[in-house]
C-alpha positions in Angstrom: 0.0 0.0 0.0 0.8 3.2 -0.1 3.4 5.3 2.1 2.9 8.5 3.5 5.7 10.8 2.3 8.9 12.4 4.1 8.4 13.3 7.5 5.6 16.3 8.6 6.4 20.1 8.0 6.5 20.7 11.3 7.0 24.5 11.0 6.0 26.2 8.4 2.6 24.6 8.7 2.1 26.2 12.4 3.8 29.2 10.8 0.3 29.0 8.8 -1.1 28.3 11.5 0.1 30.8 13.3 -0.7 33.8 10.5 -4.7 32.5 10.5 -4.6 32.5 14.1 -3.1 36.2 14.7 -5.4 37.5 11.5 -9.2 35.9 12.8 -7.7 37.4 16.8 -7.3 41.3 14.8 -10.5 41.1 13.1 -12.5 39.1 15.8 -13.4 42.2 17.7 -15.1 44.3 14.5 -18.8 44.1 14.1 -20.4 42.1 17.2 -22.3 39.4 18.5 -23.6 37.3 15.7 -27.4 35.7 16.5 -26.1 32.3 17.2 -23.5 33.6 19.2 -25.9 35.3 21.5 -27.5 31.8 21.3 -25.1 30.1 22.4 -24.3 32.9 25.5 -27.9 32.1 27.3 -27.5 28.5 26.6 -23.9 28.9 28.1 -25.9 30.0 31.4 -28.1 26.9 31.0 -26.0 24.2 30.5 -27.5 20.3 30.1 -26.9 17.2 27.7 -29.1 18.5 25.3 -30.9 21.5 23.8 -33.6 21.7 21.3 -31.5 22.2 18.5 -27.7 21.1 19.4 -26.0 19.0 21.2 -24.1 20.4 24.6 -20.3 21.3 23.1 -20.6 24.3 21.4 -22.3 26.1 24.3 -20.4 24.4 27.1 -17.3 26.0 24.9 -18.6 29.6 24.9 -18.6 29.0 28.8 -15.1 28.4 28.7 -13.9 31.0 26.5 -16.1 34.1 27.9 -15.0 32.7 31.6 -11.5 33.2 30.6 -11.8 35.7 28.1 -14.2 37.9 28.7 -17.9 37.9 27.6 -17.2 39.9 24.5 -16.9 39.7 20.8 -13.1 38.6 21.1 -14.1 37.0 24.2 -16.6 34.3 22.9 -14.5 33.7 19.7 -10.6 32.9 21.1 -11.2 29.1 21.3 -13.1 29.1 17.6 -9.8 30.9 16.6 -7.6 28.2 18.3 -9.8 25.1 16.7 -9.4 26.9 13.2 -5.5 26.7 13.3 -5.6 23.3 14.3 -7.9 22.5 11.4 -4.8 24.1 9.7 -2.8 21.6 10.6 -4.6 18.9 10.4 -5.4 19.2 6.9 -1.6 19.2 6.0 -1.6 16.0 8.1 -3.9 14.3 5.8 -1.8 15.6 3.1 0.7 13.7 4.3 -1.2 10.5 4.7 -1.4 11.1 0.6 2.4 11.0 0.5 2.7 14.4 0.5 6.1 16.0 0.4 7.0 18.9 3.1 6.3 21.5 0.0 3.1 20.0 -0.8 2.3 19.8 2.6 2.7 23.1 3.8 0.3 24.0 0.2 -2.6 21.8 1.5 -2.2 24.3 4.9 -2.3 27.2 3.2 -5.2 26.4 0.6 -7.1 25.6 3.6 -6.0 29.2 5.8 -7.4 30.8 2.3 -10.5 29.0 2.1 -13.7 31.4 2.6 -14.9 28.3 4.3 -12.5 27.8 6.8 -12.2 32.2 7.2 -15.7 32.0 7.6 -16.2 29.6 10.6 -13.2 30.2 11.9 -14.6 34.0 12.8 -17.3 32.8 14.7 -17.9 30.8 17.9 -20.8 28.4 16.0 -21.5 24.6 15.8 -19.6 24.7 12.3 -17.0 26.0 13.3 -16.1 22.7 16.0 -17.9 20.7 13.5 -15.2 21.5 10.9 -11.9 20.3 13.3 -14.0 16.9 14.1 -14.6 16.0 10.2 -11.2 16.6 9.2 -9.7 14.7 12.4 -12.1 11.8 11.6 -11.2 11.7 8.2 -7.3 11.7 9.1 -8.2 8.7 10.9 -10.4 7.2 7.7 -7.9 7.8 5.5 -4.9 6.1 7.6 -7.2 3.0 7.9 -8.0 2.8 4.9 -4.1 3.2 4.1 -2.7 0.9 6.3 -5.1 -1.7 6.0 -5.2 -1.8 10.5 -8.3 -2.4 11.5 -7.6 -0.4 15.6 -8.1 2.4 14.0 -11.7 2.3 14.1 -11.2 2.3 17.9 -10.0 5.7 17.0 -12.8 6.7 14.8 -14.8 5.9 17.2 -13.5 8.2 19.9 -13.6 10.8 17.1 -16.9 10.2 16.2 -18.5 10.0 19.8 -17.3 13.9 20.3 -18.0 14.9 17.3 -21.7 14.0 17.9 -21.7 16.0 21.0 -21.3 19.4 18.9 -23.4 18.2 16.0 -25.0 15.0 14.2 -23.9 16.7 11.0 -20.8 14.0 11.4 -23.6 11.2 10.4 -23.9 12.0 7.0 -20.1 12.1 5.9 -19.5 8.9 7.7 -22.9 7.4 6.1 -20.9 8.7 2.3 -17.7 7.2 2.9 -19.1 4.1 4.0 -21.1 3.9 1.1 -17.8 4.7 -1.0 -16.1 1.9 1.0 -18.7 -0.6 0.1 -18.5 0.3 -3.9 -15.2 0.7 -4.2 -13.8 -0.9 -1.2 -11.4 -2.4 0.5 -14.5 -3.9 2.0 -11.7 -6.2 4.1 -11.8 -3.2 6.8 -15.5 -3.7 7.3 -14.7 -7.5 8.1 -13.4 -7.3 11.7 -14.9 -7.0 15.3 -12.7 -3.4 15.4 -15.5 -1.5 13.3 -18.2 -2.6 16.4 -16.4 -1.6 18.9 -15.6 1.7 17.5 -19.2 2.1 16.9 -19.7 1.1 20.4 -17.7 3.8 21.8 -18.9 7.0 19.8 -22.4 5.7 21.1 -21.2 5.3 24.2 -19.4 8.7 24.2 -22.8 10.4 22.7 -25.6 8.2 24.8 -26.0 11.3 27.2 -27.2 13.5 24.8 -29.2 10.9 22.8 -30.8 9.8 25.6 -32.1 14.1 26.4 -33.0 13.9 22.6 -35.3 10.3 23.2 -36.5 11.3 26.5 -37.4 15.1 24.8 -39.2 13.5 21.6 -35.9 14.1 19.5 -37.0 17.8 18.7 -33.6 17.7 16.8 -35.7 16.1 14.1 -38.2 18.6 14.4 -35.9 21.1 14.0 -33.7 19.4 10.9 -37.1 18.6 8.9 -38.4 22.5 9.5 -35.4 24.0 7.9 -35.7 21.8 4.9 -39.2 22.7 4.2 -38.5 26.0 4.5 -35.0 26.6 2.8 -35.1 22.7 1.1 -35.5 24.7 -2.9 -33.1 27.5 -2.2 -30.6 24.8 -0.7 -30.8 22.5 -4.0 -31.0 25.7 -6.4 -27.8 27.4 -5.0 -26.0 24.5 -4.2 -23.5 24.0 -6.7 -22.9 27.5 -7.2 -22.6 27.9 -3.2 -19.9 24.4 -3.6 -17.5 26.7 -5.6 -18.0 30.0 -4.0 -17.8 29.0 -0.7 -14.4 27.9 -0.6 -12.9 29.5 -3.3 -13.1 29.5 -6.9 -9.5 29.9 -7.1 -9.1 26.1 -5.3 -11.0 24.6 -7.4 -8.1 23.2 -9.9 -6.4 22.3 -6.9 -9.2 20.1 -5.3 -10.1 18.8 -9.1 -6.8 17.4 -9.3 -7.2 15.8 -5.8 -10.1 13.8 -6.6 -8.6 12.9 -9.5 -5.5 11.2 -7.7 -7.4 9.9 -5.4 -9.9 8.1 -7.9 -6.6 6.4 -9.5 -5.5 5.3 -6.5 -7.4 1.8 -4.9 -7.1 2.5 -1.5 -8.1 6.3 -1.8 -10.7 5.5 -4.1 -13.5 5.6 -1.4 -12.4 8.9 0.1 -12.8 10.9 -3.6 -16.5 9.2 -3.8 -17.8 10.1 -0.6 -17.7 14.2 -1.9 -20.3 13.2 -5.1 -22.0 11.0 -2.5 -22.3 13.2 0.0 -23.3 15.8 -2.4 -26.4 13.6 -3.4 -27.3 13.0 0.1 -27.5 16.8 0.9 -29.0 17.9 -2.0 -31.7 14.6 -1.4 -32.2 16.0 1.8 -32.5 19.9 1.3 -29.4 20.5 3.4 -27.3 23.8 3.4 -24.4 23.9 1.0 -21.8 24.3 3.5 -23.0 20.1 4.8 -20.5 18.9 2.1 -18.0 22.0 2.1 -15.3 19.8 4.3 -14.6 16.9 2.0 -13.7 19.6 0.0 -10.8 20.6 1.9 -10.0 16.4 1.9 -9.7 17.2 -1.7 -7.5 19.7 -1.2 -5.1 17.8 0.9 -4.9 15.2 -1.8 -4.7 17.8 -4.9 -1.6 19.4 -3.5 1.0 16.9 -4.4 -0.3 17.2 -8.1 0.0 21.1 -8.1 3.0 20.5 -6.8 4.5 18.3 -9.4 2.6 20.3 -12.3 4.9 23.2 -10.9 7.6 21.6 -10.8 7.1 20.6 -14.2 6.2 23.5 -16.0 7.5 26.5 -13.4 4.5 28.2 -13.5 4.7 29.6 -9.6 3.6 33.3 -10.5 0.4 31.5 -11.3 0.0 29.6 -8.3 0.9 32.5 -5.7 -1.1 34.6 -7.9 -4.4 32.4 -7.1 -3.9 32.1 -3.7 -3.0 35.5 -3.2 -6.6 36.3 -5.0 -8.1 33.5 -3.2 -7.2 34.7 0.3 -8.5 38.3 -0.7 -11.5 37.4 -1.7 -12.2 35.2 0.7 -10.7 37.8 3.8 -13.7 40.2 2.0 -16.2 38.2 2.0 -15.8 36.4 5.1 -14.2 38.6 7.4 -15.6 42.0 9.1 -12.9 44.6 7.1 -15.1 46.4 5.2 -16.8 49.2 6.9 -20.4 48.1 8.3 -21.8 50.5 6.1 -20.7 48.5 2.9 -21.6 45.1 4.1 -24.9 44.8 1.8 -21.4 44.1 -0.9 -20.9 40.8 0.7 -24.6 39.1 1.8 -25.3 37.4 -1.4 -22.4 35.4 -1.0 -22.5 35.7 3.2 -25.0 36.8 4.7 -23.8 35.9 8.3 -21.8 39.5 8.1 -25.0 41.0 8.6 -26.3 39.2 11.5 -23.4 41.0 13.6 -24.7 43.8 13.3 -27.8 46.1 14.3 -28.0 44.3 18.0 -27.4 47.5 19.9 -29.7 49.3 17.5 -32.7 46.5 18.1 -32.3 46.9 21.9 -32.6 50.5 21.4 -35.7 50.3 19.4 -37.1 48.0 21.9 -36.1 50.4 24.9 -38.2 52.9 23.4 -41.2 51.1 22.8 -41.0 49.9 26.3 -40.8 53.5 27.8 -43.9 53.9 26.5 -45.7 51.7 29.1 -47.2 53.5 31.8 -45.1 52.9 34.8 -47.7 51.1 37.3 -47.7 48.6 34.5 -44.4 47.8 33.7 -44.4 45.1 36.8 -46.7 42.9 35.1 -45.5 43.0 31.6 -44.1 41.0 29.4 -41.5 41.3 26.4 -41.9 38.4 24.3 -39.7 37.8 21.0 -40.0 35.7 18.0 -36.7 34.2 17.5 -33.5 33.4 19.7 -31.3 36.3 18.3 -33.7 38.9 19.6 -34.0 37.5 22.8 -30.1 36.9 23.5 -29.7 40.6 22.1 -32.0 41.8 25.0 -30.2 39.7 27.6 -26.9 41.1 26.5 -27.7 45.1 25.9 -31.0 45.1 27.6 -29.9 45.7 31.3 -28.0 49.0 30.7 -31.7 50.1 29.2 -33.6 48.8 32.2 -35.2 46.4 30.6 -36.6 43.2 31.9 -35.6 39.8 31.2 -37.2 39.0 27.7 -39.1 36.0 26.6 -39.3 33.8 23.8 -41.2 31.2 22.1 -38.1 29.8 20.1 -35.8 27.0 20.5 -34.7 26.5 23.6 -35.8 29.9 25.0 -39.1 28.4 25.1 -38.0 26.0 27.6 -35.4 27.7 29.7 -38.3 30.6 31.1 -42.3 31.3 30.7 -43.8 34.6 31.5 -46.1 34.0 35.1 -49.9 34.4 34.8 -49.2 37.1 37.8 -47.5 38.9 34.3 -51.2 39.4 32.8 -50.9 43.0 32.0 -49.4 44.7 28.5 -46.9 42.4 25.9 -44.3 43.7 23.8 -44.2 41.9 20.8 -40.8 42.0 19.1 -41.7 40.3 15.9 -39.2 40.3 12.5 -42.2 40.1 10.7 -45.6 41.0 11.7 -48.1 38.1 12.1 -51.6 38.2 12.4 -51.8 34.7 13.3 -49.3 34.9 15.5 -50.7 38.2 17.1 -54.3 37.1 17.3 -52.9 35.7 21.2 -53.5 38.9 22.2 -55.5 41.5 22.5 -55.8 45.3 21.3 -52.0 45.1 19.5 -50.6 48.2 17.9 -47.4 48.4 16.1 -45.4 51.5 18.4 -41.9 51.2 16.2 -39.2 49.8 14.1 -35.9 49.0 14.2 -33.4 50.7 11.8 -29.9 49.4 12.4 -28.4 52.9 11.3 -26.7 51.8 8.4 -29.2 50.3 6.2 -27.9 47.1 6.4 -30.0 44.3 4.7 -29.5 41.7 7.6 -33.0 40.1 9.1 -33.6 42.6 11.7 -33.5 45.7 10.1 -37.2 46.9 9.7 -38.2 44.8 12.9 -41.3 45.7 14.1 -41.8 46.4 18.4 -45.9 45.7 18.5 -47.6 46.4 21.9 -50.7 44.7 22.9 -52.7 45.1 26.0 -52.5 41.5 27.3 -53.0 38.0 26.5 -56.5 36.2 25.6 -55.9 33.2 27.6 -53.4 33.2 31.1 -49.6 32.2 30.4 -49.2 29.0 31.7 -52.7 27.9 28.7 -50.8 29.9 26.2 -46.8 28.8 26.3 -47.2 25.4 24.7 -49.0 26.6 21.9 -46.4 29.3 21.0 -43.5 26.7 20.7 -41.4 27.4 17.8 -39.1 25.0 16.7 -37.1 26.7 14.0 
């Protein structure tokens, strides 16, 4: 079989390494807070094996970070920086598992610290972001099994696997493609030994305390997953392909073409190049966001930068080469990091539109300051600010106590299960609603839209234009009305 190549490149892929780390660190305090991030804040402060829509990691990580760092910006985002670098280095690692010299090596690491992809993430403290380090660890592992032909390293897999499905179950599907791959391509031999079992025994073992929150809670995860396709499924499929190329870079793609293709002439390696089209399929089957298959890209990568290598060698062309990832790690910097002024970033939401959701947070909590002032005072006790999704509400509990305002409700995720409003709380509601609802607002009685949120800038994110609706009370007490509000996603 085949040999991984001269020893690893020790330093000048940390050196890369390095560079992402100290640029996402500059940059990580521009903007603010994006919506999942302030998700992920009020989950932080209710910690458990299980939330509607994740599993524990990614918020039991934001506790870490803002309780060292700080519970800022910067603060929430250090450790997202730290598991982007490592991704770094771990995709030159799995270029060397494709015999990859120390040149070739240290390519794979930069095409992946210029990826938009890997900018992207690596900006924010999200699910993906974690997600991203755990596929490209488990596939290190894949790909020396299926190298080496040693069937303990499913024990490893394993391992892999069970943390990876404490973040996210996202890790199912890539798994599901390659061993799909594996069983048209083979070497079917590593699925023939009691090693595979008792990896698969472990990563349940490692995930059973979240999966058992999920069974004992109706698996709302499900809910949750089948919502988003209905509502984004078209979209998803439409802007899929073009999302494939974009989203990385178009720059890499030669690169990651001539990685599939070396790894589709190769037996061993043959599986890993078919789990990207199978994946693909599976997602686009499914309705799933463009970014689900994004990471075997960056296997592809790995694999194509021994070719580009040798096609330099062969021809000299380096000027071409630095020249497209010079253009590649531009583009991607603009579109995927906060350096263009926040008055310009309508420029960059076709292609990303999680630049905007960092902004406009301040502005909201203003908008709903105001409204709120506009409550006589002897009824501001028993009132109630109720919004319609989890960014709202985690906007409020950040910025809302320097405005006096009370704590805020919602009927989303797991906001819905973490506090209800009392029936003692019968007097006026403040609605904070992205878009007004009739169905929604027929709860309550006499409601009035009092304002709207303008983020200052006119930027197109899915705040701006916000309405703040106040209504004199509810139809039915609190504790008849909560379960019927619950909104999954």
């Amino acid at each position: 079989m085949e040999r991984p190549g001269v020893g690893f490149a020790t330093r000048p892929v940390i050196g890369v390494a390095a560079v992402l780390a100290v640029v996402l660190t500059v940059l990580s305090g521009r903007y603010g807070f994006h919506r999942d991030e302030l998700y992920f804040l009020a989950a932080a402060d209710h910690l458990a094996w299980g939330y509607i829509d994740q599993p524990p990691l990614t918020p039991l990580l934001v506790r870490l970070s803002t309780a060292v760092f700080g519970e800022t910006p910067m603060g929430v985002r250090v450790i997202s920086t730290l598991t982007s670098a490592a991704t770094v280095v771990v995709v030159a690692l799995i270029a060397r598992e494709f015999s990859a010299d120390r040149r070739a090596q240290l390519l794979a690491a930069v095409c992946a610290a210029v990826s938009g992809f890997l900018l992207g993430v690596g900006h924010l403290a999200s699910t993906a972001t974690y997600d991203l380090l755990a596929w490209m660890v488990i596939f290190l592992l894949a790909v020396r099994l299926l190298r080496t032909g040693n069937p303990r390293w499913w024990v490893a897999l394993g391992l892999a696997t069970g943390i990876a499905l404490q973040n996210k179950y996202l890790v199912v599907l890539p798994l599901a493609a390659l061993l799909i791959a594996v069983l048209i391509t083979g070497p079917r031999s590593v699925l023939r030994t009691w090693w595979l079992p008792a990896g698969v025994a472990l990563a349940a073992l490692i995930a059973a305390p979240n999966l058992i929150w999920q069974a004992t809670h109706d698996w709302p995860q499900l809910t949750v997953a089948g919502g988003i396709s209905e509502d984004d499924g078209t979209e998803n499929r439409v802007m899929f392909i073009p999302l494939q190329i974009l989203q990385l870079s178009p720059f890499l793609v030669p690169i990651w073409v001539a990685g599939f293709r070396r790894l589709w002439r190769t037996q061993w390696a043959r599986p890993v190049a078919l789990a990207y089209p199978v994946l693909c399929a599976v997602v686009l089957a499914l309705g799933g966001k463009s970014y689900y298959a994004l990471p075997l890209l960056l296997v592809l990568l790995a694999a194509g930068a021994q070719p580009t290598i040798d096609w330099l060698t062969t021809t000299g062309r380096r000027v071409a080469l630095a020249s497209g990832l010079v253009l590649a790690g531009l583009t991607s910097v603009v579109f995927t990091l906060p350096v263009l002024p926040a008055s310009a970033v309508n420029v960059v939401l076709p292609v990303n539109k999680e630049q905007g959701e960092q902004l406009g947070w301040p502005e909201l909590t203003s908008a709903v300051a105001d409204a709120w002032r506009q409550l006589p005072d002897d009824q501001r006790a028993r009132a109630v600010i109720l919004t319609t999704n989890y960014g709202q509400a985690g906007a409020l509990l950040q910025y809302g106590p320097a405005h006096g305002l009370p704590k805020p409700y919602s009927n989303h995720m797991s906001f819905h299960d973490w506090s209800r409003p009392s029936d003692m709380q019968d007097g006026p509601v403040l609605l904070v609603e992205q878009e007004r609802d009739p169905a929604f607002e027929n709860h309550f009685t006499n409601c009035t839209q009092v304002g709207k949120v303008d983020n200052g800038i006119d930027a197109d994110n899915e705040e701006q234009g916000t309405a703040t609706v106040l209504c004199t009370g509810t139809k039915t007490p609190w504790s008849q009305l909560w379960p019927t509000l619950r909104r999954h996603y």
